[in-house]
C-alpha positions in Angstrom: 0.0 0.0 0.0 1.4 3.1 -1.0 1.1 6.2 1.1 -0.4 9.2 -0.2 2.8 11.5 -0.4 4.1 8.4 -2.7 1.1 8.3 -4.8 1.7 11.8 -5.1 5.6 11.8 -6.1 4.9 9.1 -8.6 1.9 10.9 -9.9 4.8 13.6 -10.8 7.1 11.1 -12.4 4.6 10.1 -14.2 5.1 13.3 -16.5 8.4 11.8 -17.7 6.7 8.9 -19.3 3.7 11.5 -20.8 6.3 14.3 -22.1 8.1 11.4 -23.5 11.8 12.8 -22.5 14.5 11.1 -23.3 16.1 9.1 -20.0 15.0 6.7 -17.6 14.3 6.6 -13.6 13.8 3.7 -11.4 13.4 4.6 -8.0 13.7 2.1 -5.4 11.5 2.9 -2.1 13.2 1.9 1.5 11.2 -1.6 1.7 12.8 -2.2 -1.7 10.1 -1.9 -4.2 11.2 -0.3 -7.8 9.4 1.9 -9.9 9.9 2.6 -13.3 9.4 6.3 -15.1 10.6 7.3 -18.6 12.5 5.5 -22.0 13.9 2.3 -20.8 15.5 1.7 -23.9 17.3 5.7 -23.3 21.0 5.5 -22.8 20.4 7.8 -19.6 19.9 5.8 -16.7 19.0 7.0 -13.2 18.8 5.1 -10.1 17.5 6.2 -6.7 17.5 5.2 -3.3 15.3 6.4 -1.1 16.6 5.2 2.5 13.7 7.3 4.5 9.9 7.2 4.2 9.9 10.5 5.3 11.3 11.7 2.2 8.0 11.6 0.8 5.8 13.6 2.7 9.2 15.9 3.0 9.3 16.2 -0.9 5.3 16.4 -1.1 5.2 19.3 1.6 8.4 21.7 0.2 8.8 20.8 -3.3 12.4 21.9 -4.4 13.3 22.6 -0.8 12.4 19.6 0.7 14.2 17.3 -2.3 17.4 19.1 -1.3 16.8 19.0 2.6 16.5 15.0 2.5 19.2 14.7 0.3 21.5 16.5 2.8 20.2 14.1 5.5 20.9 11.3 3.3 17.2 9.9 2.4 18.0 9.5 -1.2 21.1 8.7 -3.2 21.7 8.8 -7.1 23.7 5.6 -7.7 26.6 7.3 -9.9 26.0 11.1 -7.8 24.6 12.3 -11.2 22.7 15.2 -10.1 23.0 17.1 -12.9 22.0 14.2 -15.1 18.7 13.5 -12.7 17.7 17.3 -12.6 18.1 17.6 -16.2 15.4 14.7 -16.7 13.0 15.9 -14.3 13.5 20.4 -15.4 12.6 19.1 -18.7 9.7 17.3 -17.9 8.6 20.2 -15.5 8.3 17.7 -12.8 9.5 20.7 -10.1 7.1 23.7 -11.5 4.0 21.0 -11.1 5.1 20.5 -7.2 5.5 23.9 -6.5 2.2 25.9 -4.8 2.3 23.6 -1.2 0.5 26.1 1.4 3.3 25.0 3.6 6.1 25.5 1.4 5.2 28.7 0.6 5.1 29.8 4.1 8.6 28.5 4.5 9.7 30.4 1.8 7.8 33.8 2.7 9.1 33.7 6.0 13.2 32.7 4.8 13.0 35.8 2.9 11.5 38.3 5.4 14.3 37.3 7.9 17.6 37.8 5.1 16.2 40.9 3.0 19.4 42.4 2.2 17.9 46.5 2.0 19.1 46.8 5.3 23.1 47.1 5.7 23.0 44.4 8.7 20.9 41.7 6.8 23.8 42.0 4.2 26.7 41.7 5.8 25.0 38.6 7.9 24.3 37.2 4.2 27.4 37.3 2.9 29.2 36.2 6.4 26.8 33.3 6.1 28.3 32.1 2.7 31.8 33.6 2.3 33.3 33.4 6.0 33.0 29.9 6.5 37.3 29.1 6.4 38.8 30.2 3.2 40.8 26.8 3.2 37.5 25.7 2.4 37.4 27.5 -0.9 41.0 26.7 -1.5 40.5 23.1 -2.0 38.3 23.4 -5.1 38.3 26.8 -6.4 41.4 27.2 -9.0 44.7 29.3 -7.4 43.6 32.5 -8.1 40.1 31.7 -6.1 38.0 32.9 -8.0 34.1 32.3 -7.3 32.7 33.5 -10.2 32.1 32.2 -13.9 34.7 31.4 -15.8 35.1 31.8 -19.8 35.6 28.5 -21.8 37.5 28.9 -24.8 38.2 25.0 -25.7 36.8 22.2 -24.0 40.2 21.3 -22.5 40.8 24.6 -20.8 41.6 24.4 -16.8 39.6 25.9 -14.4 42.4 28.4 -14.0 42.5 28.8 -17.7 39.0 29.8 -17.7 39.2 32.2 -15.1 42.2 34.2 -16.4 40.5 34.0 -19.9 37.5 35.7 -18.0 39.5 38.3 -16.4 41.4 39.0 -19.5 37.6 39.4 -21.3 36.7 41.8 -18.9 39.9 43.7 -19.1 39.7 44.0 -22.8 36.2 45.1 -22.7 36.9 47.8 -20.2 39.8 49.2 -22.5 42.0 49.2 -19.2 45.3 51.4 -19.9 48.1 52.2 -17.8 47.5 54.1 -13.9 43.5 53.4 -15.0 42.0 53.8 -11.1 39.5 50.6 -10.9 36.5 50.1 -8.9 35.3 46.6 -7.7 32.3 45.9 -6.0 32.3 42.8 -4.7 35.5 41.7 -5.0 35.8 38.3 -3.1 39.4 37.5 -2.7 41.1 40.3 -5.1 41.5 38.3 -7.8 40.5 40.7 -10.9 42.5 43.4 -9.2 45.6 41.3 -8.9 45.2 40.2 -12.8 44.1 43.7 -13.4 47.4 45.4 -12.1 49.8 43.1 -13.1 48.3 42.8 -16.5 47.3 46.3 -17.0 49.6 48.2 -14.6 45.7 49.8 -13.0 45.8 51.0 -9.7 42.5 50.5 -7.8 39.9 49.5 -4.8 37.9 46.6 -3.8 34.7 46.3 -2.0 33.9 43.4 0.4 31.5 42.5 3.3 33.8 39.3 3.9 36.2 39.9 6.7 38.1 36.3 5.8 37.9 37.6 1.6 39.4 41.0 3.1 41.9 39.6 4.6 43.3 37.4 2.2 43.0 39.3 -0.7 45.2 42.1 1.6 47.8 39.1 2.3 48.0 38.2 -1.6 48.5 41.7 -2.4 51.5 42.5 -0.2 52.9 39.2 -1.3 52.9 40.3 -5.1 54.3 43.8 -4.6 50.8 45.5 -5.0 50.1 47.6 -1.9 50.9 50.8 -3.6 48.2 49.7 -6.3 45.5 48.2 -4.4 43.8 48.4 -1.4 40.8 46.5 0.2 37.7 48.1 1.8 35.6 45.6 4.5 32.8 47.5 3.6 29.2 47.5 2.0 29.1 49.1 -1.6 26.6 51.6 -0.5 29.5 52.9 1.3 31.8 53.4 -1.1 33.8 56.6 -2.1 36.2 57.8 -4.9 36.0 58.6 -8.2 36.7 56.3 -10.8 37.7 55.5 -14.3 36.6 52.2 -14.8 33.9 50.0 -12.1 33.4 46.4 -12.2 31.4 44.2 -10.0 31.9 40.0 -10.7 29.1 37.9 -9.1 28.4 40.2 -6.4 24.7 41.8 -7.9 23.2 38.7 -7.0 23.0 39.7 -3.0 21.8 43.2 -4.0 18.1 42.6 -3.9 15.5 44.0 -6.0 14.2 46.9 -3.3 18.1 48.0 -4.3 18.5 47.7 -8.1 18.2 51.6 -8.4 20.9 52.0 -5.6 23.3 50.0 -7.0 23.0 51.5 -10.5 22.9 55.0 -9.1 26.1 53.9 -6.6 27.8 52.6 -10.0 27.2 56.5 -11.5 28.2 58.7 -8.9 31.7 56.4 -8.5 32.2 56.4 -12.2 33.6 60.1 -13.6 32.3 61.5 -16.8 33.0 59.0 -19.7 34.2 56.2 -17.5 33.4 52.7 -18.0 31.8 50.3 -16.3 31.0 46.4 -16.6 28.4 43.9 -14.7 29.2 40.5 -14.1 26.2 38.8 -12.6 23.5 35.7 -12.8 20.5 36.6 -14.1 17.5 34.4 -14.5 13.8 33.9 -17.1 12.3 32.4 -15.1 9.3 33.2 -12.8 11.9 31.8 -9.6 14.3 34.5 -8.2 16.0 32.0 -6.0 14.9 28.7 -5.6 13.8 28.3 -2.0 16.5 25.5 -1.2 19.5 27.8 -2.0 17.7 31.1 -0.3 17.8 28.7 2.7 21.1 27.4 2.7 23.5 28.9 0.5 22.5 32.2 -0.7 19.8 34.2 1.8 18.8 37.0 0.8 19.3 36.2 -3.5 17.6 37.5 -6.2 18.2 37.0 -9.4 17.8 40.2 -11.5 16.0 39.6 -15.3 18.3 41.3 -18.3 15.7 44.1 -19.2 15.6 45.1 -15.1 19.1 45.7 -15.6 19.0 48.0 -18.5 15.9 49.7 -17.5 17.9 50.8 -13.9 20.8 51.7 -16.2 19.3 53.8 -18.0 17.5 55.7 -14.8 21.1 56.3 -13.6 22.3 57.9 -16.7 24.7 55.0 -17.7 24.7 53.9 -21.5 24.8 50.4 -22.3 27.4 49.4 -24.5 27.6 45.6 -25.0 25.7 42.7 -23.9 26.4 39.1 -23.2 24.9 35.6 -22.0 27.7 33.4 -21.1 25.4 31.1 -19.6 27.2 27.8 -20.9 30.6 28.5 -19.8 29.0 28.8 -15.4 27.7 25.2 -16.6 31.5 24.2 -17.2 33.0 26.3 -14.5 30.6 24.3 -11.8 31.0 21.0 -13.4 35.1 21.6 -12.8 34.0 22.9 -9.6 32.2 19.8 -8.3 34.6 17.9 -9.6 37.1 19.1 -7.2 35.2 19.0 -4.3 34.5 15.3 -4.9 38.2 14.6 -5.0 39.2 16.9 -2.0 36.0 15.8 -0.1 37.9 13.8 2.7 40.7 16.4 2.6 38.1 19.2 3.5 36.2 17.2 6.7 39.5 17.0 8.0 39.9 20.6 7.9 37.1 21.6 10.5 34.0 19.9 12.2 32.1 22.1 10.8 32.2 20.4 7.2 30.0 17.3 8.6 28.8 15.0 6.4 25.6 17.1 6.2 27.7 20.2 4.6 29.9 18.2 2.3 26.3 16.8 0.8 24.6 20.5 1.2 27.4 21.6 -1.1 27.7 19.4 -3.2 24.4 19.0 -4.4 24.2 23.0 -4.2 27.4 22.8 -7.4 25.3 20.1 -9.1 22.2 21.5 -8.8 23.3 24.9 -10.3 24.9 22.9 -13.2 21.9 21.5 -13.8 20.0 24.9 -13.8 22.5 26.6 -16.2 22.1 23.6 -18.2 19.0 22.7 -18.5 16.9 25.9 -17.0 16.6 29.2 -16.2 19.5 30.6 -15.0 21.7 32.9 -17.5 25.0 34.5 -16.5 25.1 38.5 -18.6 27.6 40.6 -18.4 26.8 44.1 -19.3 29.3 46.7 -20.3 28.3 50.9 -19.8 29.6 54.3 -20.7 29.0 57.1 -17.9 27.8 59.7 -20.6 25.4 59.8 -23.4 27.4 59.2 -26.3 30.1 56.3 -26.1 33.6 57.2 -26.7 34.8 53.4 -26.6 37.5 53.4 -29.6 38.0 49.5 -30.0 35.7 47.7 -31.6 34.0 45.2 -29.3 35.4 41.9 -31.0 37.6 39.8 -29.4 39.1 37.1 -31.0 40.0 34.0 -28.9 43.6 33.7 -29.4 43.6 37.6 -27.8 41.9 36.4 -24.6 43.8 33.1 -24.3 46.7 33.6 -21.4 50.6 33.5 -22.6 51.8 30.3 -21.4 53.9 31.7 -18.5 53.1 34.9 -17.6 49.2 35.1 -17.1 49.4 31.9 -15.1 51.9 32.6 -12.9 50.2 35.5 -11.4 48.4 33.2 -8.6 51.3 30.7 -8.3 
């Protein structure tokens, strides 16, 4: 006899059989009984466990939240840890947007987001502390050497993770027109990694922004240790209090915690830093969807998210006087960066619960179904990664043309990658 939350799940599952999408699913419940959804002639095969009855009424109650909730307390298991593989079959069959709606789930969510609203100064710094200071030797064991947390640019498919970064920085830099004793502006700037590649590159002087007291810290530390304190300094601030004038701004990954209350701040922040004719790029996540941030990541990994839509961006760029110059979706090469991402946490995951006893076997699951489950979304759904580039001004005095071939974004051998050594 099955109870009603499984009649329910399977009810779901069912939509992979009616959609007819390509891959199979045989879950096995915790008395052993297997059930069968999909092509089972497919080459994509999915296998899960489910170790806890309670995973049902769990799944049945929060939808999205409550499938990555039981996964961190172990009540289900892929068979190969394909994630990725298992999301993509059920976002294209919709399986999550016919679960969503749960009175319950929505007051979960409701009251998540009251508590981490980030138009308040304290709510953000407590945000960011609660993702970025948990032990930066935590991010060193599978974020490339220059630790960067950000979306890297894929030129071939055999490119490092530290290729792909520099190759994004070196993007950036190009679009920005960086010359010589340019003074640089970035909001957001995690561990100073753009500023490093920026001044050694570019020979820029400039200032980063961070709410991260462990980020601040180290990115001050790698900065003495390359001979850079005379060209960059760090600011444990939020952006709202930033001061200066500027001839170039850039903010990588950082929009994301701004919140929508705040769109107009930031943009009109991004003006009065930026002096006449300056220029200015955003680096952030944006999303189509109808979900800002999908209630299992607001929870654990990002509170106080929200994903910005590409014409809210322009629309609040516009408002502050900045033109837009040049857009772009990179939206396939966060899919590689995470998938290089998670594949180095798998193979430092015993080297990392060694570090504290804070990385329990509950964390090590919460983040690494967190990397797989953003693969997936870049993948297979929503979520789009735009950077925008803007001219303080009304008519744009950029003189390159905004082509870059790859060979001119591709680091030298040597000396691009031995910034971070």
């Amino acid at each position: 006899m099955l109870s009603r939350e499984e009649k329910y799940l399977y009810q779901l599952l069912s939509l992979i059989d009616e959609d007819g999408q390509d891959g199979h699913l045989t879950i096995i419940n915790p008395q052993g009984k297997e059930f069968q959804f999909g092509d089972k002639s497919s080459s994509q095969k999915f296998l899960v466990n489910f170790s806890n009855p309670d995973a049902y009424k769990h799944i049945f109650s929060f939808a999205s939240l409550g499938v990555g909730e039981a996964y961190m307390r172990g009540w289900w298991n892929e068979k190969n840890d394909d994630i990725v593989g298992l999301m993509g079959l059920l976002l294209r069959s919709k399986v999550d947007s016919k679960a969503r709606g749960q009175l319950s789930f929505v007051l979960k969510v409701i009251s998540q987001r009251v508590l981490t609203l980030p138009s308040r100064i304290k709510n953000s710094r407590k945000n960011v502390s609660y993702h970025y200071d948990i032990g930066n030797s935590f991010y060193q064991r599978f974020l490339d050497r220059s630790l960067t947390y950000s979306c890297g640019y894929q030129i071939d498919s055999t490119d490092t993770l530290e290729e792909m970064q520099l190759q994004k920085y070196e993007l950036i830099c190009q679009k920005l027109d960086l010359q010589p004793g340019d003074n640089i502006i970035d909001l957001g700037c995690g561990w100073g990694g753009m500023l490093i590649y920026a001044a050694e590159r570019y020979g820029v002087r400039g200032t980063g922004i961070t709410l991260s007291k462990e980020q601040a810290e180290l990115a001050e530390s790698r900065i003495k240790k390359r001979g850079l304190s005379d060209k960059l300094k760090i600011t444990l601030s939020d952006y709202r209090e930033a001061q200066g004038k500027f001839d170039k701004f850039v903010s990588i990954g950082m929009f994301e915690h701004v919140g929508s209350s705040d769109f107009s701040t930031f943009m009109d922040k991004c003006a009065e830093l930026l002096r006449p004719g300056g220029i200015g790029l955003l680096h952030t996540i944006g999303t189509i969807g109808s979900v800002r941030n999908d209630p299992w990541i607001a929870r654990y990994i990002f509170p106080g998210g929200y994903l910005p839509k590409l014409h809210e961006l322009i629309q609040e760029m516009l408002s502050a006087q900045l033109t837009v110059i040049h857009c772009e979706n990179l939206k396939p090469h966060y899919a590689e960066t995470l998938k290089l991402w998670a594949a180095n946490f798998q193979g430092s995951r015993e080297e990392i619960a060694s570090l504290d006893k804070r990385y329990d076997d509950s964390f090590l699951r919460m983040w690494y179904y967190y990397l797989q489950a953003c693969e997936a979304s870049f993948r297979y759904n929503n979520m789009q990664l735009y950077q925008v580039l803007f001219f303080k001004g009304k008519q744009w005095s950029h003189k390159k043309v905004l082509n870059f071939p790859t060979d001119s974004i591709k680091p030298e051998s040597k000396s691009a990658l031995e910034i971070f050594s």
